[in-house]
C-alpha positions as CSV (number, residue, x, y, z in Angstrom):
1,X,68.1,111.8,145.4
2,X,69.1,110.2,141.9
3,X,70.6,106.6,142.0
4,X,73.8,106.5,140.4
5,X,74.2,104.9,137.2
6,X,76.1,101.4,137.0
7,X,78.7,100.7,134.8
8,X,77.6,99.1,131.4
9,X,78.9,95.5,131.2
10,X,81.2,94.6,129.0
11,X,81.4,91.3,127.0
12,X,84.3,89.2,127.7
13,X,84.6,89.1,123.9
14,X,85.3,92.7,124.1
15,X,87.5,92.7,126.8
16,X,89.7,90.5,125.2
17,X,89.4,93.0,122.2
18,X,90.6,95.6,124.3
19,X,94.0,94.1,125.2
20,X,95.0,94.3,122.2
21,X,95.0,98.2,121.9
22,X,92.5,98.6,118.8
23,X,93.1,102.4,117.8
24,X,97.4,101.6,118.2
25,X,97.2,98.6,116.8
26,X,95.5,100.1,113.7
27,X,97.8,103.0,113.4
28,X,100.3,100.8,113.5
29,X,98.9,98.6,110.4
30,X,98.3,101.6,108.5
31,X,102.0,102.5,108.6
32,X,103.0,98.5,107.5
33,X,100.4,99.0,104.3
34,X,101.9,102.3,103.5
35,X,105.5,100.8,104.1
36,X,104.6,97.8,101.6
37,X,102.9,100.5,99.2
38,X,106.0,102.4,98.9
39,X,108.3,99.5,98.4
40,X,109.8,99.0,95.1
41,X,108.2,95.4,94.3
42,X,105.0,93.6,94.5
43,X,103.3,91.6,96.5
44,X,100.5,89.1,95.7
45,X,97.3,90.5,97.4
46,X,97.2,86.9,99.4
47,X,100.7,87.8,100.6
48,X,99.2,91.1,101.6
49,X,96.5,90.0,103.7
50,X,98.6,87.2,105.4
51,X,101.2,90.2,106.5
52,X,99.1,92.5,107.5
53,X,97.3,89.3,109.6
54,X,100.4,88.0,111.2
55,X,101.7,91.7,111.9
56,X,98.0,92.6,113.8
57,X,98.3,89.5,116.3
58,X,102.5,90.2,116.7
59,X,101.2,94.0,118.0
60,X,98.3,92.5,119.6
61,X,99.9,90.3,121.5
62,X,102.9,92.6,122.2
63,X,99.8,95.0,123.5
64,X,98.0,92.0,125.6
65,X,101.2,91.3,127.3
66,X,102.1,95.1,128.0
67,X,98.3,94.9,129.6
68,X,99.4,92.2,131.6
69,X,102.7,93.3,133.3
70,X,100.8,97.3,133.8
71,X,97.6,95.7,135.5
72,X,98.6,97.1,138.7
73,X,100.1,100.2,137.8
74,X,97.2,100.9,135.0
75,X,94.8,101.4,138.4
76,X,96.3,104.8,139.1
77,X,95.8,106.3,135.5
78,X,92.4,107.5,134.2
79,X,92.6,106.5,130.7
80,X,93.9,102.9,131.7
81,X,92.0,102.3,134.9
82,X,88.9,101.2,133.4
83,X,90.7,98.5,131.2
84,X,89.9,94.6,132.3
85,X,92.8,93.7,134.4
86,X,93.0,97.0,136.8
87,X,88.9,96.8,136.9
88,X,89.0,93.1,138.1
89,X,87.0,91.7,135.3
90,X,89.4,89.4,133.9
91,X,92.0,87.3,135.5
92,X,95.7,88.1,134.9
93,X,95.8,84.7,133.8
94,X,93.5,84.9,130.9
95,X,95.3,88.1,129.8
96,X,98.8,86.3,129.7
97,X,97.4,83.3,127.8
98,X,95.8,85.4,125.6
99,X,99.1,87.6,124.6
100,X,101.2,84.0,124.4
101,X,98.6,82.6,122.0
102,X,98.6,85.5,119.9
103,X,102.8,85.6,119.5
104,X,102.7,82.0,119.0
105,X,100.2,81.8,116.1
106,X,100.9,85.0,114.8
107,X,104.8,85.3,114.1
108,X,105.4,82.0,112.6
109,X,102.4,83.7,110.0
110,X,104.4,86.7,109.0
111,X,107.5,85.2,108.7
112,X,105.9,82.6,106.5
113,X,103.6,85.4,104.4
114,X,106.1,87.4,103.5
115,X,110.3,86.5,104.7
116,X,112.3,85.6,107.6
117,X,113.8,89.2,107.8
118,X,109.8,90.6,108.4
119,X,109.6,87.8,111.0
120,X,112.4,88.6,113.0
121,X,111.7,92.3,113.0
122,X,108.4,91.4,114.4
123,X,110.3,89.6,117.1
124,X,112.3,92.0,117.7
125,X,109.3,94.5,118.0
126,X,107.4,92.2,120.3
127,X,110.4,91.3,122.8
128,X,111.5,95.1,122.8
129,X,108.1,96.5,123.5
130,X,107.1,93.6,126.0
131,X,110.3,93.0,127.3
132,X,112.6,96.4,127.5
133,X,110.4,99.5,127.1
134,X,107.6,98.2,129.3
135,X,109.6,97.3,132.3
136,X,111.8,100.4,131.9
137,X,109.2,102.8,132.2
138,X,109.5,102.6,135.7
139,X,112.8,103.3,136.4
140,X,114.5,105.6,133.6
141,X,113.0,108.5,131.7
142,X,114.6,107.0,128.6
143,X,112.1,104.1,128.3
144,X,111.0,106.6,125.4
145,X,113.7,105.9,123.4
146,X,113.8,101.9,123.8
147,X,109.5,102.4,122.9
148,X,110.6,104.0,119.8
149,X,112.1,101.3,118.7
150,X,109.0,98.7,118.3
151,X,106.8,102.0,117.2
152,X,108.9,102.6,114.4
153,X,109.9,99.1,112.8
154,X,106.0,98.1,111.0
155,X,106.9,100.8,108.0
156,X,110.4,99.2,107.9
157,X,108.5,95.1,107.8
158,X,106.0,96.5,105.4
159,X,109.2,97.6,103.1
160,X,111.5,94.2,104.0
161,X,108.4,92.3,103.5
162,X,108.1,93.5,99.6
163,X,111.9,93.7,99.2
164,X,113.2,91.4,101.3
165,X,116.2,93.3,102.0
166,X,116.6,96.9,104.8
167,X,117.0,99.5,101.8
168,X,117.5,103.2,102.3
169,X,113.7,104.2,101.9
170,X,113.0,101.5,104.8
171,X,115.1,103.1,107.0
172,X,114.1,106.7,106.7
173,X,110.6,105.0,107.6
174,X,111.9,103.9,110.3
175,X,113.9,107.1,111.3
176,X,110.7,109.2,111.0
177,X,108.3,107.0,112.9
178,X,110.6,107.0,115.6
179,X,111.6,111.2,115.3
180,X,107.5,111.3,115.2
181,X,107.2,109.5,118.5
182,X,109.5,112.1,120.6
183,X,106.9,114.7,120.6
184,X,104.0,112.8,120.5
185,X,104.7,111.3,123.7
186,X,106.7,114.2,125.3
187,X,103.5,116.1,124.6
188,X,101.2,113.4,126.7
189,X,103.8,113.2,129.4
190,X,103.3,116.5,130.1
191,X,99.3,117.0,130.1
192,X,99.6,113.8,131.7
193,X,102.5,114.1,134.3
194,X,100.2,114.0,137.4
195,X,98.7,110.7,136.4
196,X,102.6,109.3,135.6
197,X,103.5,110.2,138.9
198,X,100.7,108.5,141.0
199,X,101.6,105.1,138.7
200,X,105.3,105.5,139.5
201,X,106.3,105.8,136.3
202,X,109.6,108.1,136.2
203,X,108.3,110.2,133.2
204,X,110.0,112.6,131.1
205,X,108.7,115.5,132.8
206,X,108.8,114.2,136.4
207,X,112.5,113.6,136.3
208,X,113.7,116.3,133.4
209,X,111.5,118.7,134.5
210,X,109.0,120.6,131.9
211,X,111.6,123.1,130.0
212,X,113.9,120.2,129.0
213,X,110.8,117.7,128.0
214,X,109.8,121.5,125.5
215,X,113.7,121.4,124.5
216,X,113.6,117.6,123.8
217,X,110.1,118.1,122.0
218,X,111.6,121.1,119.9
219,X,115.1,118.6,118.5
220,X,112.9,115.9,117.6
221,X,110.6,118.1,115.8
222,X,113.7,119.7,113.9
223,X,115.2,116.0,113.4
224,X,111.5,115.1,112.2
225,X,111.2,117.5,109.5
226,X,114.4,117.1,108.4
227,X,113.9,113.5,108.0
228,X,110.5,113.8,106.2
229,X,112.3,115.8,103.1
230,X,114.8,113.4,102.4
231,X,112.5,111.2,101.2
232,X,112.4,113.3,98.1
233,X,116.1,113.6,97.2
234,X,116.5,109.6,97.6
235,X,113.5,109.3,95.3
236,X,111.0,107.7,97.4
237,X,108.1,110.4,97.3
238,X,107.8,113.3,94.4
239,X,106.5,116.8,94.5
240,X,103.5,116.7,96.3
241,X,104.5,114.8,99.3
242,X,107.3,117.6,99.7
243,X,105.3,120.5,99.8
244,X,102.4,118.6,101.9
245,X,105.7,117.4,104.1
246,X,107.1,121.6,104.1
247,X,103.6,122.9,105.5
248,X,102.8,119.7,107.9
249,X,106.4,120.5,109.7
250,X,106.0,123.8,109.0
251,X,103.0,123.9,111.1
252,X,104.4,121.2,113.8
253,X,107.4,123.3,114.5
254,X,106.2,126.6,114.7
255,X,103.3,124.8,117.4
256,X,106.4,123.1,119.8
257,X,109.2,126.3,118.9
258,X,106.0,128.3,120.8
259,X,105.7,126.5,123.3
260,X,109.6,126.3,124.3
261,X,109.4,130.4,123.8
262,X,106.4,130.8,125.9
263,X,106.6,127.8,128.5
264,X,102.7,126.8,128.1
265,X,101.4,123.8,130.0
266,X,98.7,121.4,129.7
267,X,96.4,122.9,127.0
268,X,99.1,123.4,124.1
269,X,100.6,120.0,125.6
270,X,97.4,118.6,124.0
271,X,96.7,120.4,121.0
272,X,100.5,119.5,120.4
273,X,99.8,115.6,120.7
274,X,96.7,115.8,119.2
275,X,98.5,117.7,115.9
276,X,100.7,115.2,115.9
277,X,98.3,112.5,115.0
278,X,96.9,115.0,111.9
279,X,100.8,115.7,110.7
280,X,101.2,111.8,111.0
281,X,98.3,110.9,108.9
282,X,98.2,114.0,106.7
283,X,102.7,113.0,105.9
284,X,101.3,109.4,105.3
285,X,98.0,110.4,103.0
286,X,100.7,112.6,100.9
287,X,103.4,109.9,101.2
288,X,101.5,107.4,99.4
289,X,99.9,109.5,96.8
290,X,103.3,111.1,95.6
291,X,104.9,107.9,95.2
292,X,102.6,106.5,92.6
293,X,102.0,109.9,91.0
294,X,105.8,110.9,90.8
C-alpha cells in the first residue's frame, strides 16, 4: 500500500504573494505599459517605474481583499480551494491587513507618480472590483459587467497618466479591454459552471442558460472586433496592427460564431478562453509595434 504524499508547505512569504493574483496582476501591468506606450507624451523613466509600482499594489490589494471576502466561497472551487484563506493556512485577519496596507501605500504613490486623474481611476478600480463586482457575483449574473469595469480601466491610467487628460485612444482602450472580457469569462463560466454552482455564485450560464451565455459570447466578440479597427482610423495604431487585428478577430469569431452554430460544451469552452489570452497578447504585441512604426 503506498502512503500518500503530503502537501508541499508553502512559505508564508508566498502566501502572501499569492493574494495578490500574480499572473492577473501582471496582465493587468502589461496593459498599463502598453497604454502609457501608446500615449502621445512622455514620461520620465522614474515616473514610469513609480506608476507601474503604485498601480501593482492598487491591483494587489484590490486582489487581497477579493481573497478575503471569497475565503469561504473559494473552498467549493478547484482552482481557488487550495489558496491560503479556504486551506486554513493564514488567518482572515492577516489577509485583510494585508490588502489595507497595500491600498493605503500604494494609491497615494500613483497619484503622486503620475496625476490625480490616474489616482482616482485606481480608486475607482479598487472600490469597484472590491466593493461592487465581488459582492455581486453572488446574486446577479451581471456581476460580469460591473468586473469589466476595474478590468478595463489600467490601459485608460496608463494613457491619463502620460496625458493627463481621458482622450479618445484612452477610451477605445478601455472599450476593448472590457469587449475582450465578455468572452473570456463567458467562456470559463461555461467549462466551469459546475464549480460556480457548488460556490453559489449565480453565473452566466447557471441563470441564462448555455445558448444565451454562446449568444452573449458571439455580440461581444462582434463588438470586440469592431472596436479593435478603429484604432486605425483615429490614428492610434498603423498598418500592421490592422491586419494582425483583421486575422486575430478573424480567428476569434469564426471560433465563438461555431460554437453558437454547433452548441459545443466544455472543450471548445476552453480552447475559446484559452484563445482569448493569445488574441489579447498577440492585439497588444501588434498594438505597440504599429504605433511606433506608423
Amino acid at each position: 500500500m503506498t502512503a500518500r504524499a503530503l502537501p508541499r508547505p508553502v512559505s508564508p512569504v508566498a502566501d502572501l504573494v499569492s493574494l495578490v493574483k500574480p499572473r492577473l496582476s501582471s496582465l493587468v501591468l502589461c496593459t498599463l505599459a502598453g497604454g502609457m506606450w501608446l500615449a502621445p507624451g512622455e514620461l520620465s523613466v522614474a515616473r514610469w517605474v513609480a506608476t507601474l509600482l503604485g498601480t501593482a499594489g492598487t491591483v494587489g490589494a484590490a486582489n487581497a481583499l477579493n481573497c478575503w471576502l471569497e475565503r469561504d466561497r473559494d473552498r467549493f472551487m478547484a482552482r481557488t480551494r487550495a489558496r491560503p484563506l479556504p486551506s486554513g493556512r493564514m488567518e482572515s485577519g492577516v489577509a485583510l491587513g494585508f490588502g489595507l496596507l497595500l491600498a493605503v501605500f500604494s494609491l497615494p504613490l500613483l497619484a503622486l507618480a503620475s496625476n490625480g486623474l490616474t489616482g482616482s481611476l485606481g480608486f475607482l478600480a479598487l472600490v469597484s472590483y472590491v466593493w461592487a463586482y465581488t459582492p455581486l457575483k453572488p446574486r446577479s449574473p451581471m456581476a460580469m459587467l460591473v468586473g469589466g469595469i476595474p478590468g478595463s480601466l489600467p490601459p485608460l491610467m496608463g494613457w491619463t497618466a502620460v496625458t493627463g487628460r481621458i482622450g479618445t485612444g484612452g477610451l477605445l482602450l478601455f472599450g476593448i479591454l472590457f469587449a475582450w472580457q465578455m468572452p473570456h469569462f463567458l467562456a470559463i463560466a461555461l467549462f466551469r459552471k459546475d464549480e460556480y454552482r457548488n460556490a453559489g455564485y449565480m453565473a452566466f450560464p447557471l441563470v441564462l442558460g448555455d445558448d444565451a451565455t454562446r449568444i452573449w459570447m458571439l455580440l461581444w466578440t462582434v463588438l470586440l472586433v469592431v472596436l479593435s479597427v478603429l484604432l486605425v482610423p483615429f490614428g492610434v495604431a498603423g498598418p500592421l496592427y490592422l491586419a494582425v487585428a483583421l486575422v486575430l478577430g478573424g480567428v476569434f469569431l469564426a471560433l465563438v460564431t461555431r460554437g453558437v452554430l454547433r452548441r459545443e460544451q466544455k472543450a471548445w469552452a476552453r480552447k475559446t478562453f484559452l484563445f482569448s489570452l493569445v488574441y489579447l497578447a498577440g492585439l497588444f504585441a501588434a498594438l505597440l509595434l504599429s504605433a511606433r512604426a506608423h
